[in-house]
C-alpha positions as CSV (number, residue, x, y, z in Angstrom):
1,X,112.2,72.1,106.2
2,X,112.4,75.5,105.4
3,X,113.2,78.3,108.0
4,X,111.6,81.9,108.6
5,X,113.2,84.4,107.3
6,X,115.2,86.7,109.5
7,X,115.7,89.8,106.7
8,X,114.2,90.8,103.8
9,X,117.3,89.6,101.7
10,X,116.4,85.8,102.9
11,X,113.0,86.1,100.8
12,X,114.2,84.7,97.8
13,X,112.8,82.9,94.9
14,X,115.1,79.8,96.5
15,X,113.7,80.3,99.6
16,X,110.1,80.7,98.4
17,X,110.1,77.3,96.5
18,X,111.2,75.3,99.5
19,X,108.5,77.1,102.0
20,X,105.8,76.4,99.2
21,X,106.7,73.0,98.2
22,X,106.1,71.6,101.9
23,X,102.0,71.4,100.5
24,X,102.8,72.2,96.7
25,X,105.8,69.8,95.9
26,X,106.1,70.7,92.3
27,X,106.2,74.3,92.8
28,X,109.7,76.1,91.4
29,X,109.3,79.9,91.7
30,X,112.3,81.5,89.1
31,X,111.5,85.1,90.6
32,X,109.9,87.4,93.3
33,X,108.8,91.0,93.1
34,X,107.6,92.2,96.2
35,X,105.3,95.2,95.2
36,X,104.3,96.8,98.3
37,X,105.8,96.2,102.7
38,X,104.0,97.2,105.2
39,X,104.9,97.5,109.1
40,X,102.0,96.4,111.7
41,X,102.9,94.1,114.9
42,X,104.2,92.2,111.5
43,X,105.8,92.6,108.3
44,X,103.5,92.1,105.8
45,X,105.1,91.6,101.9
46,X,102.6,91.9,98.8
47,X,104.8,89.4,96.3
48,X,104.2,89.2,92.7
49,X,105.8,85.8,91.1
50,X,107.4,84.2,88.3
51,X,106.9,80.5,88.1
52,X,109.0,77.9,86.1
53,X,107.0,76.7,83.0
54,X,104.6,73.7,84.1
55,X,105.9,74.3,88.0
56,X,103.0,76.9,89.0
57,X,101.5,74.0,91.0
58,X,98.1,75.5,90.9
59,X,99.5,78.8,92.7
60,X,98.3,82.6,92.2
61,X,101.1,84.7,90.7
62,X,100.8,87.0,93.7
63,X,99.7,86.4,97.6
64,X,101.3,88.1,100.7
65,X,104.3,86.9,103.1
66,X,102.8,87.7,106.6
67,X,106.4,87.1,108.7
68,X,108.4,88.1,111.5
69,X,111.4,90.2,110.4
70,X,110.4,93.0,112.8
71,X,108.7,92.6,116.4
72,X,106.7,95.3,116.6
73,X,103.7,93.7,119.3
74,X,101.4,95.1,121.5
75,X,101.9,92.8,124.1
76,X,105.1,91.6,124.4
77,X,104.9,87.6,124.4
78,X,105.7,86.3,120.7
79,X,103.0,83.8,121.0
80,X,100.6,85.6,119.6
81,X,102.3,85.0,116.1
82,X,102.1,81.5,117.3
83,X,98.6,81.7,117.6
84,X,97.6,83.2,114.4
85,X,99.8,80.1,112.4
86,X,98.3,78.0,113.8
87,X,95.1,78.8,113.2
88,X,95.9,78.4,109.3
89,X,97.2,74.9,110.0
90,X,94.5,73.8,112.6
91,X,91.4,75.9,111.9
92,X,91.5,77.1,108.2
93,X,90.5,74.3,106.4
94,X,87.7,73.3,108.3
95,X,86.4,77.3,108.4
96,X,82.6,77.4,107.0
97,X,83.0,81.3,107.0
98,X,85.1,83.4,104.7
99,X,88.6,83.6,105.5
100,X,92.1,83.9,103.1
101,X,93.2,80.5,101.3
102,X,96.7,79.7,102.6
103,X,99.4,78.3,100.7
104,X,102.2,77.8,103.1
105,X,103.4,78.2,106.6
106,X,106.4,77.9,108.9
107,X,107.2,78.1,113.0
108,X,110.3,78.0,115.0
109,X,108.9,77.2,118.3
110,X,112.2,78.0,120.2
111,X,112.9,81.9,118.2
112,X,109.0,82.2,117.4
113,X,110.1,83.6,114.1
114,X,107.5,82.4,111.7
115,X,105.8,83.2,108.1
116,X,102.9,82.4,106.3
117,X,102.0,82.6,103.0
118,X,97.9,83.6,102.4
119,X,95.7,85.0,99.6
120,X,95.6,88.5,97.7
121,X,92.5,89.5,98.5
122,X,92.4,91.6,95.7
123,X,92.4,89.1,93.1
124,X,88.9,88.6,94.2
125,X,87.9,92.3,94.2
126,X,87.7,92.4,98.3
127,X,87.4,95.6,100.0
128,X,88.9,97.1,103.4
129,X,86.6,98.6,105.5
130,X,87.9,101.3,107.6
131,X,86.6,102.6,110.8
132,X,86.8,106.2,109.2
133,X,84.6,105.4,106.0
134,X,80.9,105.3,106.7
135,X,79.5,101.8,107.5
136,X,75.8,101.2,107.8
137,X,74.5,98.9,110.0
138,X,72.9,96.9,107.2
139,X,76.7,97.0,105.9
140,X,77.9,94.8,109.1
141,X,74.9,92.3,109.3
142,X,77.0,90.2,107.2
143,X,79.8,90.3,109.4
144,X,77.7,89.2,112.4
145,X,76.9,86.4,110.1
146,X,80.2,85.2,109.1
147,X,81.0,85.5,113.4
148,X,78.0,83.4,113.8
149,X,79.6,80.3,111.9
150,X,82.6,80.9,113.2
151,X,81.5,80.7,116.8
152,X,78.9,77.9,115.7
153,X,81.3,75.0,115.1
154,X,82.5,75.2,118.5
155,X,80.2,76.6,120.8
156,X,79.7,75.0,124.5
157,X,81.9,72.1,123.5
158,X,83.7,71.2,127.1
159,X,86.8,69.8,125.9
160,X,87.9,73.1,124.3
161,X,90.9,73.6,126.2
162,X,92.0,69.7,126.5
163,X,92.2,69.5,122.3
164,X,93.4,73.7,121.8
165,X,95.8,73.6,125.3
166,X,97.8,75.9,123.0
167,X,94.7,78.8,122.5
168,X,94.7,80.8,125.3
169,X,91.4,81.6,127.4
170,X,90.4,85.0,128.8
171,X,92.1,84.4,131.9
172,X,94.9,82.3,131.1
173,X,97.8,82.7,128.4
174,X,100.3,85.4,127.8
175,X,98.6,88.0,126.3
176,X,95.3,87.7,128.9
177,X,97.6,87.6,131.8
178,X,99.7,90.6,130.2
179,X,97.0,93.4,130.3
180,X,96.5,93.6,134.0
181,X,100.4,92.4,135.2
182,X,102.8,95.4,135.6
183,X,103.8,95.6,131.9
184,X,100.3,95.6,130.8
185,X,99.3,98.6,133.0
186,X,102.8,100.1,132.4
187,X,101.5,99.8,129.0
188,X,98.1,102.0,130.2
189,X,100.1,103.9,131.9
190,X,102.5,105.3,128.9
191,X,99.3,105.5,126.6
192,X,98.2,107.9,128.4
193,X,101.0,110.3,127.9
194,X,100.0,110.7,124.3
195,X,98.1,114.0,124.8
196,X,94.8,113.2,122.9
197,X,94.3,109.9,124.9
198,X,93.0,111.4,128.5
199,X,90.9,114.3,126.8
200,X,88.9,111.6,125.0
201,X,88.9,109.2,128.2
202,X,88.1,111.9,130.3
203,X,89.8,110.4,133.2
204,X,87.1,112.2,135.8
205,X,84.6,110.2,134.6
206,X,86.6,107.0,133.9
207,X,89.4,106.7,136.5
208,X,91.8,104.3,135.8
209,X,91.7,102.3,139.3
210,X,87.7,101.8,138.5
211,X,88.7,100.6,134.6
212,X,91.6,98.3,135.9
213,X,88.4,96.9,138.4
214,X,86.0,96.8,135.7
215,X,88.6,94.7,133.3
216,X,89.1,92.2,135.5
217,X,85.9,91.6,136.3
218,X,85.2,91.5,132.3
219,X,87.7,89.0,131.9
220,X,86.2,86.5,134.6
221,X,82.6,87.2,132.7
222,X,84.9,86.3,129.3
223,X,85.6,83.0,130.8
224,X,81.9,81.7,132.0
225,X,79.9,79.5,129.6
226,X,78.8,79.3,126.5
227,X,82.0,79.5,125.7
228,X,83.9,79.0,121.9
229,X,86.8,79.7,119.9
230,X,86.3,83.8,119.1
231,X,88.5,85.6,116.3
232,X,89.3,87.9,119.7
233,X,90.0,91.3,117.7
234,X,87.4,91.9,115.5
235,X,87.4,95.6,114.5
236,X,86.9,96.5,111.6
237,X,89.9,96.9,110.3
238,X,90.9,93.7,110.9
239,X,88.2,92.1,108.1
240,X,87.2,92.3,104.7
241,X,84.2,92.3,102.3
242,X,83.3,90.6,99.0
243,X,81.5,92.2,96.0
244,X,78.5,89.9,97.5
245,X,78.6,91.6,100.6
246,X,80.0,88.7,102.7
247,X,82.5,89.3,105.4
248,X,86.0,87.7,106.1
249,X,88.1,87.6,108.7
250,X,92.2,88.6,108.7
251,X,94.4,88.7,111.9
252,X,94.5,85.7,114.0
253,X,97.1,87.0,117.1
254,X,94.3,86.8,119.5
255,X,92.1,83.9,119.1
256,X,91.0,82.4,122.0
257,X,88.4,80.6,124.3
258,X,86.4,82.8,125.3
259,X,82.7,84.2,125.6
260,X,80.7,85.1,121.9
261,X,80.3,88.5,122.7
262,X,83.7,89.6,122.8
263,X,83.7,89.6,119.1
264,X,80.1,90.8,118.1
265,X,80.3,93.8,120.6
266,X,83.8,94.6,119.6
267,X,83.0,94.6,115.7
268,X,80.1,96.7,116.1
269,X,81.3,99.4,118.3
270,X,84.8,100.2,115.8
271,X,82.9,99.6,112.9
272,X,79.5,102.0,113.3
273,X,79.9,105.6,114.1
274,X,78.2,106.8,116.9
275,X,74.6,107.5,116.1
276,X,74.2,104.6,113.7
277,X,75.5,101.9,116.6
278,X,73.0,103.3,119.1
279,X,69.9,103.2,116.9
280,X,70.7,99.6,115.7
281,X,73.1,97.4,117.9
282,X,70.0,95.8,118.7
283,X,68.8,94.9,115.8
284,X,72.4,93.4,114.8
285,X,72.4,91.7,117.9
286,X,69.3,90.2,116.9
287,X,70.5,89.4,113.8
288,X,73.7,87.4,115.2
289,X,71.4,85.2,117.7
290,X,69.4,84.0,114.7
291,X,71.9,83.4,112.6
292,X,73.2,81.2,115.4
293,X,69.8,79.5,116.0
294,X,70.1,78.9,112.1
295,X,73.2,76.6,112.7
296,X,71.6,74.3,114.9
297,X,72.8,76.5,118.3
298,X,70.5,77.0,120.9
299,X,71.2,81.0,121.3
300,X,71.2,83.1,124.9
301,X,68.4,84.4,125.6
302,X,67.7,88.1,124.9
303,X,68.4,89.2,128.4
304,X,71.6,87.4,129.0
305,X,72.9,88.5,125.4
306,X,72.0,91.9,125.9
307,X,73.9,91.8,129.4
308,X,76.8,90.2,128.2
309,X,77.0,92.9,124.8
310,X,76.9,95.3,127.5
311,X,79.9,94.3,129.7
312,X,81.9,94.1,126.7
313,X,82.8,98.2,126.0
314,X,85.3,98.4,128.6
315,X,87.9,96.3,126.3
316,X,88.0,98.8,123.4
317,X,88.5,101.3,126.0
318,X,91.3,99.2,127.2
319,X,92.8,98.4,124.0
320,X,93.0,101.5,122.4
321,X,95.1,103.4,125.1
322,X,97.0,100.9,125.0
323,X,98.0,100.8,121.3
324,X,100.6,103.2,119.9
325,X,99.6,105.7,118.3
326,X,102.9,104.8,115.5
327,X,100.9,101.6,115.1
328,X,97.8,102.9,112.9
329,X,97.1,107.1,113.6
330,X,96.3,109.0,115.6
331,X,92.3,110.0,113.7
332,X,91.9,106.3,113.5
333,X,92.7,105.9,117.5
334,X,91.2,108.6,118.2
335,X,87.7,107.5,116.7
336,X,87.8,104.4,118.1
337,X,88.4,105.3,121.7
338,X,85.7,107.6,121.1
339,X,83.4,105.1,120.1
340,X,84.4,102.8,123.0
341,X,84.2,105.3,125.9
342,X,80.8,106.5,124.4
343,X,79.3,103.0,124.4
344,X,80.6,102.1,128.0
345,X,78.5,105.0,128.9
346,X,75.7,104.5,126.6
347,X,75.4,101.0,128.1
348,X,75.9,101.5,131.6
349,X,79.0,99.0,131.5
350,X,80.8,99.7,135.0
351,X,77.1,98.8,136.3
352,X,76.7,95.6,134.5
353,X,80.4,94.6,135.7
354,X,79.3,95.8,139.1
355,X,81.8,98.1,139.5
């Protein structure tokens, strides 16, 4: 069994044939290019391939190595590489919703080093949205689509955390507990020294004792029923979309258990500028509870949907001040705090939290 690479020298055309033979046994790869690395809370390698004659095994002569040679995290548990593996080895094949083919995987469960092995999206012409481009709301109903059959194949089911113990819930697992323990608001804390963060949160109006409050109380609400398995950071960067306008879904770190509105109110909030999100969340709300109801779901009804959209504003808030700035940019955080502090007080969230 092949191990994760601990440096870049380790990705070899040796190495690569035993990682891809586990599922493809009659793969030999005779040589590597990698084309493009980039840093996130991973390193992510864009490889170009060189197969030995008749030994492609099916394969695409390019995909990307998502894998752990650095450890840059937002939280500081390594499980949530854990998570996102295994989601391609226990979720991806049975996904009715667009997500990357997968070709190969490995885990050390003691070092949590891991890589995996997924699609080019580009071979099939995919585009990145970006929460600085212009996105229409008739752009995203797709996406509230593709979270509808996502969140459809498990919704309500009671045994969720008996056959996923390893998924964490919105109140328990590393990462949940880690945004209100001392690191986590050590984390808030040190966010906002970057200069631009309190001008946008305006720290008046939002003051962080009432936020920490209002997050808790957001993450007991997270954890009532209907509950399902939710992609648990949908913004828009963290997707793609085909030439036919469907969406898919990259970036599995933070799946969890967890209330359906997490993900629809998170998506539209980073993905729709200002003006265009308050003219028509509620028409894309709409749109996600009927494309629910056309999966065989029986949906929530308006004015418990509505609430529950509503509650959810206070996590982008959250999230953003607590990511680094040296993760994405600072325009790109910028917007999106923005966008988040507007809708918590667009939609009266502190209220609906009671707090």
């Amino acid at each position: 069994m092949p191990v994760a690479p601990v440096r870049i020298e380790h990705v070899t055309p040796e190495w690569l044939t035993g990682f891809l033979a586990v599922e493809h046994p009659d793969v030999r790869v005779d040589d590597i290019e990698i084309t493009e690395r980039t840093q996130g809370a991973a390193t992510r390698l864009r490889l170009r391939l060189r197969y030995a004659a008749g030994h492609d095994a099916g394969l695409p002569e390019a995909m990307f190595l998502k894998t752990s040679l650095t450890q840059r995290m937002l939280v500081t548990d390594p499980s949530m590489y854990l998570t996102e593996v295994r989601y391609y080895e226990h979720f991806r094949q049975h996904a009715r919703y667009e997500t990357p083919q997968v070709f190969g995987l490995v885990v050390d469960e003691v070092t949590r080093r891991f890589a995996v092995a997924i699609e080019d999206l580009a071979g099939r012409d995919a585009a990145f949205p970006s929460a600085l481009s212009s996105t229409s709301a008739d752009d995203l109903a797709p996406l509230m689509s593709t979270l509808a059959a996502m969140h459809a194949e498990y919704w309500g089911q009671p045994d969720l955390e008996k056959r996923f113990d390893w998924l964490e819930t919105a109140r328990r697992g590393p990462s949940s507990n880690w945004y209100l323990a001392p690191d986590g608001v050590a984390a808030f804390d040190f966010g906002l020294t970057e200069e631009y963060k309190p001008q946008v949160l305006d720290l008046a109006r939002h003051p962080r004792e009432r936020m920490a409050r209002a997050f808790r109380a957001l993450q007991v609400a997270n954890d009532t029923e209907p509950r399902t398995v939710i992609h648990g950071d949908v913004h828009i960067g963290n997707t793609y979309q085909l030439p036919d306008g469907r969406f898919g879904l990259i970036d599995w770190q933070l799946m969890r258990i967890a209330t359906w509105a997490n993900d629809v109110a998170y998506a539209v909030v980073t993905a729709l500028d200002i003006s265009e999100r308050r003219a028509r969340e509620q028409d894309l709300l709409r749109h996600y509870l009927d494309e629910l109801r056309a999966r065989g779901v029986e949906p929530p009804v308006w004015d418990d949907a509505w609430r529950h959209y509503r509650q959810q504003m206070i996590w982008g808030m959250f999230t953003w001040v607590v990511t680094p700035t040296v993760m994405y940019n600072r325009e790109l955080i910028e917007t999106l705090l923005r966008r988040c502090v507007t809708a918590t007080e667009d939609l009266d969230t502190y209220a609906v939290l009671d707090c």
